[in-house]
N, C-alpha and C positions, 0 to 999 in steps of 0.2 A: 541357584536361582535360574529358572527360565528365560529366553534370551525375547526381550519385548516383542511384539507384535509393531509390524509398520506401519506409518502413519501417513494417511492422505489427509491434505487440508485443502478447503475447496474456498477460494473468493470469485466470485461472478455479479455482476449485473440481470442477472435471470430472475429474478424473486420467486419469490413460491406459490405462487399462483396457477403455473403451468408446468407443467409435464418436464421440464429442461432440466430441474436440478437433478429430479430421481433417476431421471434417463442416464445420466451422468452417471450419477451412484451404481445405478443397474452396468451401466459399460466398466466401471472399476473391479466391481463386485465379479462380472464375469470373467476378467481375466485373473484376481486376486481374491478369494472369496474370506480371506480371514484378514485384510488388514483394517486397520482401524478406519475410519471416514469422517474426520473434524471440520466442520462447518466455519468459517470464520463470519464469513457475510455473504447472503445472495444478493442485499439489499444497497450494492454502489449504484447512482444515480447510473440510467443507462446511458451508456458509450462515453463514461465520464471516466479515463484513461487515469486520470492525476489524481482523482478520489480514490481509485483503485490502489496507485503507487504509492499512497499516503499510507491505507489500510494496511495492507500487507506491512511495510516497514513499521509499523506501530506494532502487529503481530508476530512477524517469524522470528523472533529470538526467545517467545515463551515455550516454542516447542523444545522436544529434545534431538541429540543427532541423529543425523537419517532422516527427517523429516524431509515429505518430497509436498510442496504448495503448487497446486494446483489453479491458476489465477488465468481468467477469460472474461476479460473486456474488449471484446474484437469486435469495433465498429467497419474493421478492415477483409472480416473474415469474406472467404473465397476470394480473398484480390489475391497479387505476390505476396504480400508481406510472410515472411516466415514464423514458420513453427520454431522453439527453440526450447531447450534444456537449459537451465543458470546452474553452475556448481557453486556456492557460496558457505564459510559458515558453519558448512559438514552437511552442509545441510543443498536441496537441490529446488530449482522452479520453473514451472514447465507452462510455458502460454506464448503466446504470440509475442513476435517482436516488433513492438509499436509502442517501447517506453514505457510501458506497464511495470515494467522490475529496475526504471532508472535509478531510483533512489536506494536499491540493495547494490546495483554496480557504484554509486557513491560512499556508503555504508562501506562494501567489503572489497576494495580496489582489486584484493587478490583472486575475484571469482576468472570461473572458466565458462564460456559460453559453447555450448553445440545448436550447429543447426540441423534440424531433423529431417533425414531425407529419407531415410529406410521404411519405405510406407510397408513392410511386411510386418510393423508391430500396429499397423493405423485397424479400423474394424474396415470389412470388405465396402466395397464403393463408397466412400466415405461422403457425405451428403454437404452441399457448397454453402448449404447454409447453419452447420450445425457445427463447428470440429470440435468443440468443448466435446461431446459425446461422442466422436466418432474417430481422433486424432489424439487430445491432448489426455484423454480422460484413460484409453489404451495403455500411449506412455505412459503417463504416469504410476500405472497399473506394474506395467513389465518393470519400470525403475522398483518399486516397490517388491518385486520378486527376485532384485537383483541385478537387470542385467544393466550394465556399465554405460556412461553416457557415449561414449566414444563410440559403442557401437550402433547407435542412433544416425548418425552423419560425421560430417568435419567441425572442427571448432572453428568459431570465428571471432573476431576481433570489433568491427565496424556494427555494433549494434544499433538501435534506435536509441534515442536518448530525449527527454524531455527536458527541458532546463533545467539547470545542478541546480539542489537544493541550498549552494550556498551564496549566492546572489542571483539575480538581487533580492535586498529583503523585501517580503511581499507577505501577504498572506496563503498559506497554500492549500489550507481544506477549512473546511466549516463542517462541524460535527452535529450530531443533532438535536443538538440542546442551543446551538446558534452561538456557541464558543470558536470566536476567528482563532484557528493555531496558524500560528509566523512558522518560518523557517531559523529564527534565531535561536540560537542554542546560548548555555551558561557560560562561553568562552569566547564571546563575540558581545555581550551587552556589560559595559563599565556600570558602576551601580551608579553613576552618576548622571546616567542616560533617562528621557524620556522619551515615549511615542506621541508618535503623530501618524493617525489614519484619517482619510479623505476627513481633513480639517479637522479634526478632533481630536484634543490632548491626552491622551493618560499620563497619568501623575503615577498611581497609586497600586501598590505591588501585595500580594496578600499571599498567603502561605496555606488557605484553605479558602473555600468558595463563601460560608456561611462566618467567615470573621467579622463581618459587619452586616447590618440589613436593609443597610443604604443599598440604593438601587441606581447606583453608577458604575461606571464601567472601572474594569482593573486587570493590570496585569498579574497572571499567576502561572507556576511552569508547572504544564502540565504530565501527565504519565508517561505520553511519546516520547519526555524530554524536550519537548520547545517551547515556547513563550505563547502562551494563547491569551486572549482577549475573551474576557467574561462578564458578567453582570448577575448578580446578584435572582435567581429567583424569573430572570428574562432572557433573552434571544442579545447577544452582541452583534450579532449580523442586523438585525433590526434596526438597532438604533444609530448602529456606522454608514449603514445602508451598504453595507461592505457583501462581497467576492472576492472569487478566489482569484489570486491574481494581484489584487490591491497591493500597492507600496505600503510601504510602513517606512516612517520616516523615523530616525534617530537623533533627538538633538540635547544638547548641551545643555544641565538642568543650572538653573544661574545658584549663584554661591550661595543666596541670601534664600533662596527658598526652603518653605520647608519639607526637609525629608518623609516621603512615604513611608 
């Protein structure tokens, strides 16, 4: 058997409209011209750090090892903020350090972090407003030919970090069907528990989307593994009036009522 070809995965906030993505692709392609190039989304709201952090962590575990993710939501790009490499997984991710990857440093406590100083793998004068195509898209490229994170710069410890995904409970992306996903996972909600989002109760727990064709709201766990908020056929964000961010309140379902 042949030993696979390597894999870039690309998440950005740049959509497809303009010239960003392919430019990207073109800067991988010219330092790595046979590895794979896997899309995950161009389409995270732009400079929306925690859409981005949600994505990725819903994705990187469908790839296989060696997979090196590629992720630029840099509303910080040309300030200090660093460039960095994640070793996590077997798996490695290369983007700016501004909490973009805080949910894979929760996910994988054992990752290694580099920051990237050795601009002789960056493309020549790198442009202050582009480094997805002129920085991260290079490294990524040379990871992918092999060469070792270490020798990119030093590891470091103190990364950015967004609030840990395991409090408080809130809701933390809105997908785009308008399904609020929590941060509660199956090992944190008693079956005996109900929600409560800005004033509105869920009761009622379903096992697929289309089990009823009532068009109220319900909880169901979804593919990422968390507790999302749905409705039937409609937008849950709509009707909670909810964002990302929102509390989710957990309370005590009383004795006498009836089970979902």
């Amino acid at each position: 058997m042949q030993p696979s070809l390597p894999v870039i995965t690309l998440l950005t906030d740049f959509g497809t409209a303009d010239y960003f993505t392919g430019a990207v692709k073109g800067a991988i392609l010219s330092v790595n011209p046979v590895v794979v190039i896997a899309d995950i989304t161009h389409e995270i709201p732009p400079q929306d750090i925690a859409a981005g952090a949600f994505t990725l962590l819903a994705a990187y575990k469908t790839f296989p090892a060696r997979t090196i993710h590629m992720a630029v939501v840099d509303p910080g790009v040309g300030t200090t903020r660093r460039p960095i490499i994640v070793s996590a997984n077997e798996q490695f991710f290369v983007g700016p350090d501004n909490g973009l990857f805080t949910y894979i440093y929760d996910r994988e406590p054992s990752h290694r972090t580099v920051h990237v100083t050795n601009n002789r793998y960056f493309r020549p004068s790198p442009s202050s407003t582009f480094h997805g195509r002129d920085i991260f898209a290079p490294v990524a490229a040379a990871l992918s030919n092999g060469v070792a994170p270490e020798d990119f710069g030093p590891e470091i410890t103190d990364e950015v970090r967004l609030p840990s995904l395991q409090t408080p409970t809130r809701i933390i992306h809105i997908d785009h069907f308008g399904n609020c996903v929590t941060n509660i996972t199956r090992d944190v909600l008693p079956a005996e528990k109900i929600l409560v989002i800005n004033g509105q109760t869920i009761r009622e727990f379903r096992e697929f989307y289309g089990e009823s064709e009532e068009a109220s709201l319900f909880a169901i766990w979804g593919s990422a593994g968390f507790l999302e908020i749905s409705v039937n056929g409609g937008s849950a964000a709509k009707i909670l009036r909810g964002k990302v961010g929102d509390k989710v309140l957990l309370t005590q379902r009383r004795k006498d009522a009836k089970k979902a």
